[in-house]
OpenMM code with the backbone's topology and positions (N, CA, C; nanometers):
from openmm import Vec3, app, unit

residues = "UNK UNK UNK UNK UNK UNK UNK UNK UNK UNK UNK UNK UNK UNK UNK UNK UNK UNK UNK UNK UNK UNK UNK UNK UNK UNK UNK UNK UNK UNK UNK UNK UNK UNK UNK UNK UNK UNK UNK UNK UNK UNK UNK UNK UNK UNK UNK UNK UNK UNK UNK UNK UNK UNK UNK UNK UNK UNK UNK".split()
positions = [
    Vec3(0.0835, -0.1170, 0.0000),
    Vec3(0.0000, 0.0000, 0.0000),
    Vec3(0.0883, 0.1237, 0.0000),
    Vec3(0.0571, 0.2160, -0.0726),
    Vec3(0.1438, 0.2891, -0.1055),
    Vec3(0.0813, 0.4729, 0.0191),
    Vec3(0.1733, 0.5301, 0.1016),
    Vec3(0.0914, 0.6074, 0.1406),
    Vec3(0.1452, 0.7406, 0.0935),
    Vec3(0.0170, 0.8150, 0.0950),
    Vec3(0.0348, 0.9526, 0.0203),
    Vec3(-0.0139, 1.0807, 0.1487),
    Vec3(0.0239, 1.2140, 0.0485),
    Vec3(0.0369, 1.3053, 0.1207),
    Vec3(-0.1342, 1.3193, 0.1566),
    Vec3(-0.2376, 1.2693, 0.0859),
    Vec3(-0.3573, 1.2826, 0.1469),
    Vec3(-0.4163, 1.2163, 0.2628),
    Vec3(-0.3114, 1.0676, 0.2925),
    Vec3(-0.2983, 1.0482, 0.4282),
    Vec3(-0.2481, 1.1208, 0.5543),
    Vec3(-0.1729, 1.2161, 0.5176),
    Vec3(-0.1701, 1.2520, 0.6137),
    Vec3(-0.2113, 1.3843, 0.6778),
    Vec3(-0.3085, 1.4491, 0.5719),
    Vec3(-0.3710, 1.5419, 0.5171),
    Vec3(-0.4679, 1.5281, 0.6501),
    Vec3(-0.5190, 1.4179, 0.5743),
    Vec3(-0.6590, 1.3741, 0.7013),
    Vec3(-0.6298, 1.3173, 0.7916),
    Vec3(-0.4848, 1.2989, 0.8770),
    Vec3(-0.4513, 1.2538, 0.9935),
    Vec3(-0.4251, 1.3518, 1.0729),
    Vec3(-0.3793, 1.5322, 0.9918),
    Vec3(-0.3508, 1.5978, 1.0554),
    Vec3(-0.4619, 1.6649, 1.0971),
    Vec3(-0.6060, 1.6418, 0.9901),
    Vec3(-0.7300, 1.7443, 0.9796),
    Vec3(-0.8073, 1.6593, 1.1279),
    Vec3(-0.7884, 1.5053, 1.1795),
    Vec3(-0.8725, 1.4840, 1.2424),
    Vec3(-0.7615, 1.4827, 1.3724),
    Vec3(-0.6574, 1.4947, 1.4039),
    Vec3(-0.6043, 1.5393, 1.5178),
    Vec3(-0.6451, 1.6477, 1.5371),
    Vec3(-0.6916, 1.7642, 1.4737),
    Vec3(-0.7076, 1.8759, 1.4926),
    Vec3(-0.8764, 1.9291, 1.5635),
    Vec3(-0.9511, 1.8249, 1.4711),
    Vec3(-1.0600, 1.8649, 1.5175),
    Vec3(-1.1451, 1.7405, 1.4628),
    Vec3(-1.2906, 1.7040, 1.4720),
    Vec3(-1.3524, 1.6169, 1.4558),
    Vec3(-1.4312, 1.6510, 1.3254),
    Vec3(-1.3904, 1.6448, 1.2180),
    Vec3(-1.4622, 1.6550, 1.0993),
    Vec3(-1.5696, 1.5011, 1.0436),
    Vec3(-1.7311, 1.5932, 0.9881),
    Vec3(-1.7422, 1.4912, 0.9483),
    Vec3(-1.7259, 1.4905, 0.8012),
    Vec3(-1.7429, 1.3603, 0.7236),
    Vec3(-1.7067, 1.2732, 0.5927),
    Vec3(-1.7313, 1.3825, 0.5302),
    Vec3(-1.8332, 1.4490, 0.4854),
    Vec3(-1.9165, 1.5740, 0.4149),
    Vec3(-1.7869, 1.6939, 0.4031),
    Vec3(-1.7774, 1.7280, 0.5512),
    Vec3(-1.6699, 1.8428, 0.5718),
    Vec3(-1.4884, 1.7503, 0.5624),
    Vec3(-1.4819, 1.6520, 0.5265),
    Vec3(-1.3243, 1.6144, 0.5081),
    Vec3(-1.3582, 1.6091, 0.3134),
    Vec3(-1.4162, 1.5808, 0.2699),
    Vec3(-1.4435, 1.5788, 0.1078),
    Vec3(-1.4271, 1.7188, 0.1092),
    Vec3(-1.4872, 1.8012, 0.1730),
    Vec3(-1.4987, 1.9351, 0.0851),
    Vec3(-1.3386, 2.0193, 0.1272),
    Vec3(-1.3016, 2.0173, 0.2463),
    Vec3(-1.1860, 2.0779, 0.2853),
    Vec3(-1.0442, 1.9883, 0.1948),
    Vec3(-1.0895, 1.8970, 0.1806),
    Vec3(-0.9376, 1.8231, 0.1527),
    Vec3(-0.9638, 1.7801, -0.0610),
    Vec3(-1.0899, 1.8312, -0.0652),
    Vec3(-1.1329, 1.8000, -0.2012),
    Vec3(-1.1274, 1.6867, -0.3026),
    Vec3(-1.1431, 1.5992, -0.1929),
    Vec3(-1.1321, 1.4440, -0.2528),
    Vec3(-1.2726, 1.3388, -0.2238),
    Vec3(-1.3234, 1.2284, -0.3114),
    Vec3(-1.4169, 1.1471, -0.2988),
    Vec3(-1.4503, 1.1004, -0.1349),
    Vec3(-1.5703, 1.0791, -0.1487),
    Vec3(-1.6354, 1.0086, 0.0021),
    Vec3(-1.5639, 0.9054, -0.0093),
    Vec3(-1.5763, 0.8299, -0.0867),
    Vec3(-1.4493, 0.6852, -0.1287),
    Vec3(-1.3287, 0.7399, -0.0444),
    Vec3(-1.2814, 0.7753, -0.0931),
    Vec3(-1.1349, 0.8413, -0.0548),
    Vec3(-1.1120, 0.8591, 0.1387),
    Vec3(-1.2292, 0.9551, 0.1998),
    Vec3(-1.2057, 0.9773, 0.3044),
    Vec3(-1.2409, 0.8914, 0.3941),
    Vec3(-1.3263, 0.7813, 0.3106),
    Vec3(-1.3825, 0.6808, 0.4299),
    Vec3(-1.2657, 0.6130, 0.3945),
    Vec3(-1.1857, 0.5537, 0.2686),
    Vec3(-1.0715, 0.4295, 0.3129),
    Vec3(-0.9515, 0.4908, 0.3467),
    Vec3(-0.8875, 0.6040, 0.3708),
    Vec3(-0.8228, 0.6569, 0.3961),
    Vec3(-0.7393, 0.6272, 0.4937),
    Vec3(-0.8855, 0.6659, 0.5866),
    Vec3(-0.8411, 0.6552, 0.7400),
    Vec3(-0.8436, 0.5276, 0.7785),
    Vec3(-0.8972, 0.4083, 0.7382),
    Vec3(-0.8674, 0.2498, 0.7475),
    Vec3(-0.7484, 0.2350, 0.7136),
    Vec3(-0.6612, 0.2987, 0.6016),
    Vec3(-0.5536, 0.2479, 0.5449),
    Vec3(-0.4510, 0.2891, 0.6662),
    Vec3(-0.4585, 0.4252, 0.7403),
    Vec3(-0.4008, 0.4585, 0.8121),
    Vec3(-0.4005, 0.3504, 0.9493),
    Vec3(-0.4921, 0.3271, 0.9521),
    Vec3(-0.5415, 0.2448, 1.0987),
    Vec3(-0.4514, 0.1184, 1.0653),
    Vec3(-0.4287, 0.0788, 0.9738),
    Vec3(-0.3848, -0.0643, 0.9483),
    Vec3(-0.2204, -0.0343, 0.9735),
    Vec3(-0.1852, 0.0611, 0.8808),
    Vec3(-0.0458, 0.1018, 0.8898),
    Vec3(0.0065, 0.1159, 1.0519),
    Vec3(-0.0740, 0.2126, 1.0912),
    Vec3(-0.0106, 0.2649, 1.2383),
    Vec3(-0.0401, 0.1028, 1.3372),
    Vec3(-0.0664, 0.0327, 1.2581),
    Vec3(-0.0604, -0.0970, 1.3992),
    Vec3(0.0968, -0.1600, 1.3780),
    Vec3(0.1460, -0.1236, 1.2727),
    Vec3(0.2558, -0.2184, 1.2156),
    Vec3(0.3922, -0.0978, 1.2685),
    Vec3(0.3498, 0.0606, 1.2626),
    Vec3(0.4606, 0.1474, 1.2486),
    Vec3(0.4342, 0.2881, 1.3297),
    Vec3(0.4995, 0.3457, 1.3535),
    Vec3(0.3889, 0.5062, 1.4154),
    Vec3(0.3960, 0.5887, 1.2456),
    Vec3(0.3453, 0.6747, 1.2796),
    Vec3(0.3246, 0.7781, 1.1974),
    Vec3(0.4641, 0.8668, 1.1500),
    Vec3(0.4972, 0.8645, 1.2782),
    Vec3(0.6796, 0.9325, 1.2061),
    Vec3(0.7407, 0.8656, 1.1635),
    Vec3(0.7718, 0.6881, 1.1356),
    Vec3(0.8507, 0.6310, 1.0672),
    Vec3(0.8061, 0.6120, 0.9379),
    Vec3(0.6288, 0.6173, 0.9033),
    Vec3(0.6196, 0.6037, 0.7874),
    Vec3(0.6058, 0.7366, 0.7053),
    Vec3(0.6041, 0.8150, 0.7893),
    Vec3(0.6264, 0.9712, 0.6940),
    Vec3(0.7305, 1.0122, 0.6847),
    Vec3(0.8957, 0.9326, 0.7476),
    Vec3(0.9886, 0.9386, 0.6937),
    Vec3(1.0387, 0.8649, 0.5497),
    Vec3(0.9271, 0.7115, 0.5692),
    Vec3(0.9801, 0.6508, 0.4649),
    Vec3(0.9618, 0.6848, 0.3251),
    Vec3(0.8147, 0.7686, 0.3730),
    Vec3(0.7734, 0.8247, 0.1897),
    Vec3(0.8594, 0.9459, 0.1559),
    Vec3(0.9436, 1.0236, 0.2162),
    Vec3(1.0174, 1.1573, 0.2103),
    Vec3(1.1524, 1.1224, 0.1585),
] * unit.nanometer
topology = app.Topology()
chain = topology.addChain("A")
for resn in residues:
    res = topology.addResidue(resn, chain)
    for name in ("N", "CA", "C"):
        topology.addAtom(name, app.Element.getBySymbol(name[0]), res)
């Protein structure tokens, strides 16, 4: 699985505050598709790694 900068787009938008699906499509301008598997893809990743090792690995 390949992760992108829109992962972490919406990792930084929902640390920040509690957006719902409606308001993460329109702020981040991507499919309901998109924001609902997003954050699964993230969930799966961060069981295996934290968040700073895999946003070093894509850089």
């Amino acid at each position: 699985m390949n992760v992108t900068s829109i992962h972490f787009k919406i990792m930084h938008c929902l640390k920040k505050n509690i957006y719902s699906i409606s308001e993460l499509v329109e702020i981040l301008n991507i499919s309901e598709f998109k924001v609902k598997r997003y954050p699964k893809d993230l969930e799966y990743l961060l069981e295996e790694d934290s968040s700073e090792n895999i946003h070093n690995k894509i850089n």
